[in-house]
C-alpha positions as CSV (number, residue, x, y, z in Angstrom):
1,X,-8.2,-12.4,11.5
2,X,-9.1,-12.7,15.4
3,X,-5.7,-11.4,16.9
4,X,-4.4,-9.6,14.0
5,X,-4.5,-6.1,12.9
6,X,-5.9,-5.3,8.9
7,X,-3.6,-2.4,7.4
8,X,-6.2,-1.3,5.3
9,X,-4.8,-1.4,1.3
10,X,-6.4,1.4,-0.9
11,X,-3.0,2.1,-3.4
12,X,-2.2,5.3,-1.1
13,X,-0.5,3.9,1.8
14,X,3.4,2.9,2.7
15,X,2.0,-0.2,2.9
16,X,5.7,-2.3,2.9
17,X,6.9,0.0,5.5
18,X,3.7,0.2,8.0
19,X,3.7,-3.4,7.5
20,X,7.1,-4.3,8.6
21,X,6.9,-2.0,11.5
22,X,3.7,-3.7,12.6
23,X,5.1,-7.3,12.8
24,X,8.2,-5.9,14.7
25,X,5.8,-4.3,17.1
26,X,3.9,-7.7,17.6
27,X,0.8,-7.1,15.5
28,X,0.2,-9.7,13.3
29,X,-0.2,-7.7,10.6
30,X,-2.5,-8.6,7.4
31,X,-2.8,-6.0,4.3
32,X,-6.2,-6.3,3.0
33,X,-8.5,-4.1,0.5
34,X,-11.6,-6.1,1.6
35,X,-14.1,-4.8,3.6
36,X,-15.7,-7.9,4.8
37,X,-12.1,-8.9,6.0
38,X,-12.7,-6.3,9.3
39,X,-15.3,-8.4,11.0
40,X,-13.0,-10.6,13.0
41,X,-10.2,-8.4,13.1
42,X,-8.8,-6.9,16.6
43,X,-7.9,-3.4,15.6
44,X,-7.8,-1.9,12.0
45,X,-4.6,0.6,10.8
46,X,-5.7,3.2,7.8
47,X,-2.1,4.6,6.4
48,X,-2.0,7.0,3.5
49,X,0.2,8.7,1.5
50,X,-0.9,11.0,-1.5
51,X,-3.7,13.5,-2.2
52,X,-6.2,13.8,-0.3
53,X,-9.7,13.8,-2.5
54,X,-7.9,10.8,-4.5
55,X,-7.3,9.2,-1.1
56,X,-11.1,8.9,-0.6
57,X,-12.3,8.3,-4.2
58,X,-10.3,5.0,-3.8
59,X,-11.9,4.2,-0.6
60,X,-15.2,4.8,-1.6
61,X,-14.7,2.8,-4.9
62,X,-13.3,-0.3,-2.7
63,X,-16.3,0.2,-0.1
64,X,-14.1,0.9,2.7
65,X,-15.2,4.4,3.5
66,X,-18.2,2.6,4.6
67,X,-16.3,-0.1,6.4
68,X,-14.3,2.2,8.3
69,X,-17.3,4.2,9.5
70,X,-19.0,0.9,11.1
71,X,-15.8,0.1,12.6
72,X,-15.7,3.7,14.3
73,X,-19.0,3.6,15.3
74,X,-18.6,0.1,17.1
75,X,-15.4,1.6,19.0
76,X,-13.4,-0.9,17.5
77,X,-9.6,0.1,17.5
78,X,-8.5,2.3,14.4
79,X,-4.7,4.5,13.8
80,X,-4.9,6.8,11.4
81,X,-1.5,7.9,10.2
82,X,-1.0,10.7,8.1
83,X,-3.9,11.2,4.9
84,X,-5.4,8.3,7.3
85,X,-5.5,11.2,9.8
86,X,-6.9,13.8,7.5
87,X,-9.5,12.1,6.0
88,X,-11.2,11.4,9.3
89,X,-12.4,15.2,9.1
90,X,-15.5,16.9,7.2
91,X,-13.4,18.6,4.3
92,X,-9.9,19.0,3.0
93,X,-9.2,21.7,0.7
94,X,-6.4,20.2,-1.2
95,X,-6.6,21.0,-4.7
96,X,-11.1,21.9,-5.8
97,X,-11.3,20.4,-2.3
98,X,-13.0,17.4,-1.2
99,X,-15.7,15.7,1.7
100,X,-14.1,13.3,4.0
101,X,-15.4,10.9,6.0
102,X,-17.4,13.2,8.5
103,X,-16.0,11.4,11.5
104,X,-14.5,14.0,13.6
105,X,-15.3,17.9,12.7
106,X,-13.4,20.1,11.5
107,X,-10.8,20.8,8.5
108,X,-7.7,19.4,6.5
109,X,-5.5,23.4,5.6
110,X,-2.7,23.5,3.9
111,X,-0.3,24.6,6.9
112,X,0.7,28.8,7.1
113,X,3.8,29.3,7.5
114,X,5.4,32.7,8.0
115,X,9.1,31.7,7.6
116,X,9.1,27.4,7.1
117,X,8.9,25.0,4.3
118,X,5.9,23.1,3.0
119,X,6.0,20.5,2.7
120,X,6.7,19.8,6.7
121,X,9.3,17.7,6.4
122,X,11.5,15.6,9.4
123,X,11.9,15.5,13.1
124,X,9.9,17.4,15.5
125,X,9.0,17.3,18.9
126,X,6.0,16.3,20.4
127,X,3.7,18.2,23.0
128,X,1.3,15.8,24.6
129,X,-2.5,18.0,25.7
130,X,-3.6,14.9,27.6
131,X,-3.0,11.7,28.7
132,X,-3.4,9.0,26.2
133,X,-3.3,4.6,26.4
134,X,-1.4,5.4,22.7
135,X,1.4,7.3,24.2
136,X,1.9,5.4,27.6
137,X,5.3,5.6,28.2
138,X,6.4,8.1,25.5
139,X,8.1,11.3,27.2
140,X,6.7,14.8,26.9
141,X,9.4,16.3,23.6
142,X,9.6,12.8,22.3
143,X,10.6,13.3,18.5
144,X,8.5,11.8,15.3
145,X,9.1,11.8,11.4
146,X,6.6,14.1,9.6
147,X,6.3,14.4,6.0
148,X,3.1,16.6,5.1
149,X,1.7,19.6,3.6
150,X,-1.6,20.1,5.1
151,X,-3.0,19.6,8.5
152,X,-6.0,19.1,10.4
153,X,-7.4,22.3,12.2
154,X,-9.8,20.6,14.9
155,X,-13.0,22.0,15.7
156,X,-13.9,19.6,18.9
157,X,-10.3,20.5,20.7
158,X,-11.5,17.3,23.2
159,X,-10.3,15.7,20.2
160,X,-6.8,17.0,19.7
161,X,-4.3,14.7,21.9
162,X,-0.6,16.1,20.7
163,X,0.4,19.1,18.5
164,X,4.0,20.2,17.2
165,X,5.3,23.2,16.6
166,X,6.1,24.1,13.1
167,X,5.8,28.0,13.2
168,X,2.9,27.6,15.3
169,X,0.9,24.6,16.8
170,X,0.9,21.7,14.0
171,X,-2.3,18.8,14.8
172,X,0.0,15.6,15.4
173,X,-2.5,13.5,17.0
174,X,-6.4,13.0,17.7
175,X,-8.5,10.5,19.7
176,X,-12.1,9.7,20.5
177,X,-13.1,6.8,22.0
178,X,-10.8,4.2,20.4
179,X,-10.4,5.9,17.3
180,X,-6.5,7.5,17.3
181,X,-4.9,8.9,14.5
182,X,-1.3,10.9,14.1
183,X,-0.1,13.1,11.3
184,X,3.8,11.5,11.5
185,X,4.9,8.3,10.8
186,X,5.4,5.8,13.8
187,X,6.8,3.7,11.3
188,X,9.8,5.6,10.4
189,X,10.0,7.2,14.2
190,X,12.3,4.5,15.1
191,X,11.7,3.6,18.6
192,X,9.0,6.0,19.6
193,X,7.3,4.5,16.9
194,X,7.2,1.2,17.5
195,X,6.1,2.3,21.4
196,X,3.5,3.4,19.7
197,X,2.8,1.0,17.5
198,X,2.9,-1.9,20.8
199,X,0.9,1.0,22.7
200,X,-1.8,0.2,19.7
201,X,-1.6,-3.5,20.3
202,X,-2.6,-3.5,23.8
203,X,-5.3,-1.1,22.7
204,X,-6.4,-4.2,20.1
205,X,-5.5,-6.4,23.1
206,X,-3.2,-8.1,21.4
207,X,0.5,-8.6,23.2
């Protein structure tokens, strides 16, 4: 696994389409559900899709909450994207609600509203807070694909790196250490995407 990212498989990611955007990005991506397949890899990517306290009854059933916990402590390279994002936090409160992995504080809403949609769904703009190694060379306004119905309201805001606004100030991305995550989809953000997705790779140090 030395030079290749693991795209973690718990059944609740785009797995085909994270995949393919990895390898066009340079990765070297392998899909894995085994946590014991982490120890040589360079940087680790946790997509999701779905619900999110069934997101992390599969990852505690495959051992991988666990697994992703050493990795973050060992600041070894993780993205989040999307339910990978949310379940970084304490809590979500989707559906009788549910713990998360404790890793950053704070907690997963369903998003308010006054006059939008939920779910969140399409292009928006991006407003970077901060200087970050996984937006080098991504402009300030640089659009992303969203699809979501909940977000992360961030108790540490050291942690928050880029918000949108979706009738207010939406979490799109978080860091600590080498731990990033983002609520959109770099892989279905088209170019900005796959900048991100490279930006990730020099981050693994791989490209």
């Amino acid at each position: 696994m030395a030079g290749r990212v693991v795209i973690l498989d718990y059944d609740a990611g785009n797995l085909h389409s994270v995949r393919k955007a990895a390898e066009v990005a340079g990765l070297s991506p392998v899909v894995s559900a085994y946590p014991e397949e982490l120890e040589d890899a360079a940087g680790v990517i946790l997509p999701g899709v779905g619900a999110f306290g069934d997101c992390m009854a599969r990852l505690h059933e495959r051992g991988l909450d666990q697994a992703i916990m050493e990795w973050v402590v060992s600041d070894r390279p993780l993205l989040g994207i999307c339910i990978g994002l949310q379940v970084l936090f304490d809590w979500g409160e989707e559906g009788d609600g549910a713990p998360g992995l404790g890793i950053l504080p704070g907690r997963v809403r369903r998003i308010a509203v006054p006059e939008g949609k939920v779910p969140h769904m399409g292009w928006n703009s991006l407003r970077l807070l901060r200087p970050s190694p996984l937006f080098a060379g991504i402009t300030e306004g640089a659009y992303v694909y969203f699809v979501h119905s909940f977000q992360a309201e961030v108790a540490d805001s050291t942690d928050l790196t880029a918000v949108t606004d979706y009738g207010g100030a939406v979490t799109a991305a978080v860091e600590r250490g080498r731990l990033y995550a983002v609520q959109f989809h770099p892989e279905k953000s088209s170019s900005v995407g796959l900048r991100l997705l490279r930006n990730f790779g020099r981050i693994c140090g791989i490209g």
